[in-house]
Each structure stands twice: as structure tokens, then as C-alpha cells.
N, C-alpha and C positions, 0 to 999 in steps of 0.2 A: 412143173411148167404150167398146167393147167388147177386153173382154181375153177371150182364150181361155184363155191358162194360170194365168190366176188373176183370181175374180170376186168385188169384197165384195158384200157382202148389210146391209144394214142393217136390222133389225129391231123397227122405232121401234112398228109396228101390229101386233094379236095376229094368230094365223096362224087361216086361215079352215078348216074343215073338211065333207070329204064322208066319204058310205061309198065302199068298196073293198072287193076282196077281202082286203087286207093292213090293214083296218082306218082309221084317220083319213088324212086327206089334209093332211099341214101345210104351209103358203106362207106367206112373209115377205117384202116388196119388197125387190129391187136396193138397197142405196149410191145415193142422187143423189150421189155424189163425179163418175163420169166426167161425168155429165150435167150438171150443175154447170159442169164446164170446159168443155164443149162450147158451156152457155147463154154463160158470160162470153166466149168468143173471138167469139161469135155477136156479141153484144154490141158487141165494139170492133170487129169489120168492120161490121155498122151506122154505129157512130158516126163513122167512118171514111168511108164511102160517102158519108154526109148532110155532110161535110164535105167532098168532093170534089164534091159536087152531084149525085150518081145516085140519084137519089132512088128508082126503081122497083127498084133491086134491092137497096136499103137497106131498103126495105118489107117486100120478100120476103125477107131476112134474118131482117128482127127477127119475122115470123111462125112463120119457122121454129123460132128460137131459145126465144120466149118462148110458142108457142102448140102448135106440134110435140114438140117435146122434152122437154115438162114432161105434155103427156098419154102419150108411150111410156114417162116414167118412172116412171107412176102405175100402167099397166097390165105394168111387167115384174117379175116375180118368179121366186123361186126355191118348187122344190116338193118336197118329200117324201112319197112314196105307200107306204115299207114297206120298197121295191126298189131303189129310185135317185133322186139327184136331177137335174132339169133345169130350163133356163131358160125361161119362158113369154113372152119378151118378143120385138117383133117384130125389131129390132136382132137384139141374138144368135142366134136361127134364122135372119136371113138372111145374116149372117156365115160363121156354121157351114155356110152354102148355099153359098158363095162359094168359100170354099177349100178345103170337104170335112173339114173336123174336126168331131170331135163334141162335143155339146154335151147329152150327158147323161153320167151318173156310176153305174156300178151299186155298189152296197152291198159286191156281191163282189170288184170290180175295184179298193176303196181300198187303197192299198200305204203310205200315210203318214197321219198326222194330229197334226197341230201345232198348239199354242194358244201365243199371245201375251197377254201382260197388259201395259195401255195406262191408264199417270196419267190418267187423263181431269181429276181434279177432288180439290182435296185442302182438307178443313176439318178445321183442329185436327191430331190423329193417326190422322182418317179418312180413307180416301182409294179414293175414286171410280173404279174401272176398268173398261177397257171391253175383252171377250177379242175375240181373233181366232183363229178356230177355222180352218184350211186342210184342207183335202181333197182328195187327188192320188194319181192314179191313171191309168193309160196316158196318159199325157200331157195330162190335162186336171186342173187345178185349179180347184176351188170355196175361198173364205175368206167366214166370218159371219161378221158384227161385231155384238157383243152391243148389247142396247140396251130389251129387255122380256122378256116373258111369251113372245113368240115365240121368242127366240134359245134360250131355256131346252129348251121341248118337242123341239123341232127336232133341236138341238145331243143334248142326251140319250137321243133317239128313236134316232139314227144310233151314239153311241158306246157304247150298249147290245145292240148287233145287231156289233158289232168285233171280232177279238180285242184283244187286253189289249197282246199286243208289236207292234202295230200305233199304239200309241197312246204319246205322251210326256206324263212325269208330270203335268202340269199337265192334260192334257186327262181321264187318268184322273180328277183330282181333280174336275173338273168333272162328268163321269161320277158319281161317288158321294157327291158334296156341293153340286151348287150347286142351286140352292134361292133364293127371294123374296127378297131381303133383308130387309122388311118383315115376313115372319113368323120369321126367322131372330132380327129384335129382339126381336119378339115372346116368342120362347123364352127369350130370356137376360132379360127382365125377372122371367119366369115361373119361371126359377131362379137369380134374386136375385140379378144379377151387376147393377154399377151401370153407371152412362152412362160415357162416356171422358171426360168431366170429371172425374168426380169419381175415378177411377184415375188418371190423369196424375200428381197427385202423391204417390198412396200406391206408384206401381208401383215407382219406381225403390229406395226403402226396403226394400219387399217384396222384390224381389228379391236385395238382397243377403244379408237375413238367410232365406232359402229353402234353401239349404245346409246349414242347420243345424235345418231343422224336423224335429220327430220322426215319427218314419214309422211308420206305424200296419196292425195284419194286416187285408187285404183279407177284408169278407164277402160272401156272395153280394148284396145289397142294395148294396152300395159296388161292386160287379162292376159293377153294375149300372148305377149312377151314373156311373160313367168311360166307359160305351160311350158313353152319353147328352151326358157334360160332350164328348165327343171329338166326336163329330158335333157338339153346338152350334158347339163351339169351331173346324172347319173349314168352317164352315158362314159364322159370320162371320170370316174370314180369307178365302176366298173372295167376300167383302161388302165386304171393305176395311175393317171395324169389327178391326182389329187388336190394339187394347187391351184392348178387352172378350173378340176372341178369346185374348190371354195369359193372363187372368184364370179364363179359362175351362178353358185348358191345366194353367195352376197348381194348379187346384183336383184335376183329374186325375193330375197328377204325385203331390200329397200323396197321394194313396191306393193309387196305384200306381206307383212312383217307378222300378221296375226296367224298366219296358215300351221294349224299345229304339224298337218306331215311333213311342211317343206322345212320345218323345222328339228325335226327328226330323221329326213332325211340328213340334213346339212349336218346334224350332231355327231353322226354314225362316221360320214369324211371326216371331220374334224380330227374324233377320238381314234380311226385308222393312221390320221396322220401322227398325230401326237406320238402313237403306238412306233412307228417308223421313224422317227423324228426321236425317239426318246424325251419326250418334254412330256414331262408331268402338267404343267401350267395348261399347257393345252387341253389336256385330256381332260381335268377337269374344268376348262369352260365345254368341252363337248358335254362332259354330265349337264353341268348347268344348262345349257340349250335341251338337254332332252328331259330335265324337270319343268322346262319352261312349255315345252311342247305337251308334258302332259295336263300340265293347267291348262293351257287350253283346247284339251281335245275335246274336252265338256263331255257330247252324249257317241263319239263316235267310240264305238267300242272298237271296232277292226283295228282303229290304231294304236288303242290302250292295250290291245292284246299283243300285237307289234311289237311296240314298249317294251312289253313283261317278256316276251321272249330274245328281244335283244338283251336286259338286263340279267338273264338267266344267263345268257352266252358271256360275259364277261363278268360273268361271277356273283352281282347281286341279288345273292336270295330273297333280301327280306323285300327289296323295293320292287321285285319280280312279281314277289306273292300281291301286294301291293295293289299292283296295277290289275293284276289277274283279276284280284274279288274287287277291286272298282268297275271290269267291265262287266263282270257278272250282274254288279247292280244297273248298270245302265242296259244293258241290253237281251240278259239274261243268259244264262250258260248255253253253252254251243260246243263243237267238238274241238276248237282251238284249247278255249279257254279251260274246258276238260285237261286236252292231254296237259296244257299248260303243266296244271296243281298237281296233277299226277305225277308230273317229274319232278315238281318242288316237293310234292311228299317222300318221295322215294330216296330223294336226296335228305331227309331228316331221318330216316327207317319208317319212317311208318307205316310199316306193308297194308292195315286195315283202309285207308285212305288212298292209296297207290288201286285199289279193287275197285273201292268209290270212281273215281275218275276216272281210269278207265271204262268200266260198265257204264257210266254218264254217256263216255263218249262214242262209245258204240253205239248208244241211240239215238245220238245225234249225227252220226253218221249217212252221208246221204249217196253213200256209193257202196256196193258189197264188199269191196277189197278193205274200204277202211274200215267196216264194220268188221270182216273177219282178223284183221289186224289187233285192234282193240280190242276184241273178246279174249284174242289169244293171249294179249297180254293179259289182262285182268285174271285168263284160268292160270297162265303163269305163277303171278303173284300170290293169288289165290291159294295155289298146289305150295309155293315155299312159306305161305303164313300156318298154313293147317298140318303140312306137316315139316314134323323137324327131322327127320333122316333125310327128305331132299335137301332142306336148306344146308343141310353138312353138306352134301354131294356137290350142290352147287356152290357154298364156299370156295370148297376145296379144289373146285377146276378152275375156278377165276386165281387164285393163288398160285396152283399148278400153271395158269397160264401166264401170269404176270412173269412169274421164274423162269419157264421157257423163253419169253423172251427176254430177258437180263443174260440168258445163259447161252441164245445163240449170240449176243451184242461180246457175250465173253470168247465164245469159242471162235469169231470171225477174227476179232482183235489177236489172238493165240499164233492162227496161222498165218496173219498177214507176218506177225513180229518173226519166223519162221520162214519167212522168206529170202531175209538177208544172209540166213545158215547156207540154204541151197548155194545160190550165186554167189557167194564165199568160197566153201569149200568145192565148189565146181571150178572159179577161178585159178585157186591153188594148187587144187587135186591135192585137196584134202579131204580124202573117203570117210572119213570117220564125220565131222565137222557136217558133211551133205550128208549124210546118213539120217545123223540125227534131223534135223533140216526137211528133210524126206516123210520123215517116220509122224513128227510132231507135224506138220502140217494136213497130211494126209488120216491121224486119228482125229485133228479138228475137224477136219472139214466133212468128214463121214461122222462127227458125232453132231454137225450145224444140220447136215441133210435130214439127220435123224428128226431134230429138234424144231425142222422148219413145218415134216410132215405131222410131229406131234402138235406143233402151234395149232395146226388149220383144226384138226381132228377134236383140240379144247375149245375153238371155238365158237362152237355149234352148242348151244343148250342141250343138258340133257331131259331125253322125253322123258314127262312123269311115268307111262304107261309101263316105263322095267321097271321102276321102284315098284307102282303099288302092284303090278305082276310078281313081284319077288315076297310081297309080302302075303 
């Protein structure tokens, strides 16, 4: 139930506030995800126990499951006061009692922050996501899972108090656009961009003849209009209203057509849609607009390093590398453009170069968390290039781990299929028929528990400090 190095949050209730010296106090509840599996396994050892006839600790099961564990779910939350976050819940402080880790997060201590964007929900050419925001630093990870008004303040409260290269694109973009969805529509009805109905089937016409619109001198009023159309327009792209946010784009290209980010902004909706849309055609005019945006980003490196780490995320290496050592030459290396190559090395093996950029970017680092971040990977790397008995070790857990999870994904599937044995031979009162039904479900599912505590346990690095202690 309780993860140490990484904990959702789900944010379905707005977050409650006090004073402080740091100003509001934001809290969002826990994920019922772990507490969820916890109730269901509660569940079928009940159903189990009442089937074997034990009835008094079938009792005390189903109390625990259905009466205990849905009030610590109610009262554990996550909290931001300014400084840090921590967990309120009685579970994870007694966790964190047990084997001595911690279970707060200061502001200063974050070395990473990462957002995921999750299909939740797709109508038409809209489409419904839900982020995952992580948070990690000395060894403890927090993850929010979007879901209101909470996730919003919380999420932006923390990534405006960050640096900038602490943060990956997505999460910045949340940082400086995300916003209600509801008043996000609000805006675009307010500057007269239609529904995605009724663009669907002008976009695809539009688009083609766009290349040849006549492009008009920017005044300061239409200056004006484009900061305006660009915020709407990432405003719904981060809403999942994608059409409307193209339309949006569109309308800012016409007036400003040379702008290399507004131009890599728009490539990135494009190539999301295309992605949702299944049209290849698409996706690659989104490439072509973001080879077009990097012609002309000229000397700004910020964006060429954008660029490379977009291109890294959807898989192109070589054009990733590309952009990387173009902005190196215009602006000279920095801790982006470090970790950048760093990951593009690591992805070719070549751990001597993976040391390289990272140790770059530790000294370009201009905060202590990202400085200790980067070190730590670089003695990582460092420790598996120099010596070869960890690099076996560390193999061997990342394979050990990939198999534990192929092998919980098998043992779940096991006893679901084992389901219909029970409720079979229970309907009949066929004892043999439930028996088995019984027996095969109950060894999967104590062999999934097994296999879920061994997951977490492989996927923690191991410290170099037992190898070369052993040796």
C-alpha cells in the first residue's frame, strides 16, 4: 500500500487551506489506487475464509478491509505549506517509522520533475488527459495525478518556486499554461474560434492552402493578438481541445509566421494530433514545421535545445544529437544541453561519454540538488564503466526486473481466468470444480503480492558501496 519512492496523489477534492508563514497550506488526498488493491485482496481472503468456514477471522477481515482502510484513505493526504511536501496519512508515517526513511520532500532538495500525459478519455478529436507530475529528490519520490482545481494550484505552486533545468518540457508547459479547461473554452469562444466540430472538416483544406497565405506586417495591436492567440492556443492543447488549439495557432502564424517557437509550439499540437488521429500525413507536416522552426531559431539556443529534447522523446536520435551540438555552438554548453548528450550517449552505450556530460553538467549546475543529482549520476556511470562485477549486478536487476513485471502481468491474468471456476462450481455445488478455482487463484495471487514487493525492491539502484565492501 505504501510506496516510498514514489507516491500518486489523486486530486479529485479542491485542496483545503490555512495561514502560514509561507502563506496557504495546499492538501489533496492520496490515489485510492494502493488502497483499492489492498480493499480487493481483503476481499477474497474474506471470501475465502467464509468458504473454508472461519468465520471470526473472515469477519475481522472484511472490517478491516471495508471499514479500516477506506477511513485512512479518506484522512491521508498530501500537503504543501511553501517548503515541502509531506504525507499526512497514518500508513506512511508509520512506514517511514519502520525503516527510517523519509517521508517529507523539501522544495530545495528536488533534483528532478517529470510530467506524463495519460489518454484518459477521447471524444471526437478531443482528448481527455490526466498528468502525472513526479517529484524526486534524495531518494524520495512524490507523483500527482491530475484530476481538479487541486492538482492545478499545488502542481504550479511547487513548479514556480523550481529552477527551469530542473524541470522537463512538459512540466514547464504546465508551469506557464495550464489553466481550467472551462475558462480556457471560455476564451476561445470569446475570440471567435468555433467548436471542433465544426473545424474537423475545414482543418484539413486549411491547412493545405496555409502555405501559400499572404503574410501580412506585424503591428503593434497584432503583436498583441499573437501573445494572446499563443497563450489561448497552449492553454487548450494542454485541455486536450487540440483542434481548436490549431486554429488557434493558425491564426498566430498568419500574423507572425517567422516566430521559430510559435512554430514549434504549433508542430508539437499537430504531431499530438496526428498521433490521436492516426494520420501519418499529419505527423509528418508536424516534423516539417519543427525543421522549419529550427531554421529559424538562428542564435537562440533555449529553443534548439527544446527541439533536441522533443526529438529525443519521440525517438529521433540522430536529429536530437543534431540540435544538441548546434546549440552548443551558438550558445555554448549549459546543464540542458549537458544532460541532453548525456542521454543520447547512454542510449548508444557509451558509458565514457555518459561521465563526460554528466560531470559538464554538474558544473553548470546552478542549484545544489541539481548539482548533487548529476554527480550522482556521473559516479553511477563511472562505478558501471570501471568496474565489470557491478555492471553484471546491475544487468542482471534490470532483467530480473523486466521479468517480474511480465510475470506479475502473467500471474494477474492466472487468477482473473480462475474466477469463473469459483462462481461455476459455487453455482452447481460442484466442490471439486471451486476447489480448484479456489486453490489456483489464491497461489496467484500470493505469488502477484510476492512479485509486486519484489518489483519495488529491484527498483532502486544498487549501492556500489556492498560491491566494493565485498571486495
Amino acid at each position: 500500500m505504501s510506496d516510498i519512492q514514489e507516491t500518486h496523489f489523486d486530486n479529485d477534492l479542491t485542496s483545503a487551506a490555512a495561514s502560514s508563514a509561507e502563506g496557504e497550506i495546499l492538501t489533496v488526498r492520496v490515489s485510492p489506487h494502493n488502497y483499492l488493491v489492498a480493499i480487493l485482496l481483503g476481499s477474497f481472503v474474506t471470501a475465502l475464509l467464509f468458504y473454508l468456514e472461519q468465520d471470526v477471522p473472515a469477519v475481522a477481515v472484511f472490517a478491516l478491509s471495508w471499514i479500516a482502510l477506506p477511513c485512512l484513505a479518506i484522512r491521508d493526504r498530501i500537503a504543501f505549506d511553501g517548503k515541502r511536501l509531506y504525507r499526512t496519512g497514518l500508513i506512511p508515517r508509520l512506514w517511514s517509522w519502520i525503516n527510517g526513511s523519509r517521508h517529507r520532500l523539501r522544495i530545495s532538495d528536488i533534483e528532478e520533475v517529470e510530467t506524463h500525459a495519460i489518454r484518459a478519455l477521447k471524444r471526437g478529436s478531443n482528448v481527455f488527459y490526466r498528468y502525472r507530475t513526479g517529484f524526486r529528490g534524495k531518494g524520495v519520490g512524490v507523483t500527482i495525478v491530475s484530476g481538479g482545481d487541486g492538482y492545478r494550484k499545488i502542481v504550479k505552486g511547487i513548479l514556480q518556486r523550481l529552477p527551469e533545468n530542473g524541470l522537463d518540457t512538459r512540466s514547464i508547459e504546465l508551469r506557464d499554461h495550464l489553466s481550467d479547461p472551462k475558462e480556457a473554452l471560455m476564451r476561445a469562444e470569446f475570440s471567435r474560434i468555433p467548436s471542433a466540430d465544426v473545424l474537423e472538416g475545414y482543418m484539413r483544406s486549411a491547412w493545405r492552402k496555409f502555405g501559400n497565405t499572404p503574410l501580412a506586417r506585424p503591428a503593434d495591436a497584432a503583436e498583441t493578438e499573437v501573445e494572446e492567440l499563443r497563450g489561448l492556443a497552449n492553454e487548450l492543447r494542454l485541455a486536450g481541445y487540440l483542434v481548436q488549439a490549431l486554429e488557434a495557432f493558425r491564426r498566430a502564424l498568419v500574423i507572425r509566421p517567422r516566430d521559430a517557437r510559435l512554430l514549434f509550439e504549433f508542430a508539437r499540437c499537430l504531431h499530438t494530433l496526428g498521433g490521436v488521429e492516426r494520420d501519418p500525413r499529419m505527423e509528418r507536416r508536424a516534423l516539417a514545421a519543427s525543421r522549419l522552426s529550427a531554421r529559424r531559431a538562428e542564435t537562440d539556443g533555449d529553443l534548439l535545445v527544446r527541439l533536441g529534447e522533443w526529438y529525443f522523446q519521440i525517438g529521433d536520435w540522430r536529429r536530437a544529437d543534431q540540435l544538441f551540438q548546434r546549440g552548443v555552438e551558438m550558445v555554448g554548453e549549459n546543464f540542458r544541453t549537458a544532460r541532453g548528450l548525456a542521454e543520447l550517449a547512454l542510449r548508444e552505450g557509451k558509458l565514457a561519454h555518459v561521465v563526460h556530460h554528466f560531470s559538464n553538467a554538474a558544473r553548470f549546475a546552478e542549484t545544489r540538488s541539481l548539482r548533487r543529482w548529476s554527480k550522482n549520476e556521473a559516479d553511477y556511470f563511472s562505478n558501471l564503466q570501471s568496474d565489470e562485477e557491478y555492471m553484471e549486478l546491475e544487468v542482471s536487476r534490470v532483467n530480473m526486473l523486466e521479468t517480474v513485471e511480465r510475470s506479475r502481468r502473467t500471474t494477474l491474468r492466472i487468477s482473473m481466468f480462475a474466477m469463473p471456476l469459483i462462481i461455476i462450481g459455487s453455482l452447481l455445488e460442484e466442490a471439486l470444480v471451486a476447489n480448484i478455482g479456489w486453490a489456483v487463484a489464491s497461489f496467484a495471487l500470493l505469488i502477484w503480492v510476492g512479485l509486486a514487493i519484489s518489483g519495488r525492491m529491484l527498483g532502486e539502484r544498487i549501492p556500489y558501496e556492498l560491491v566494493d565492501a565485498d571486495d
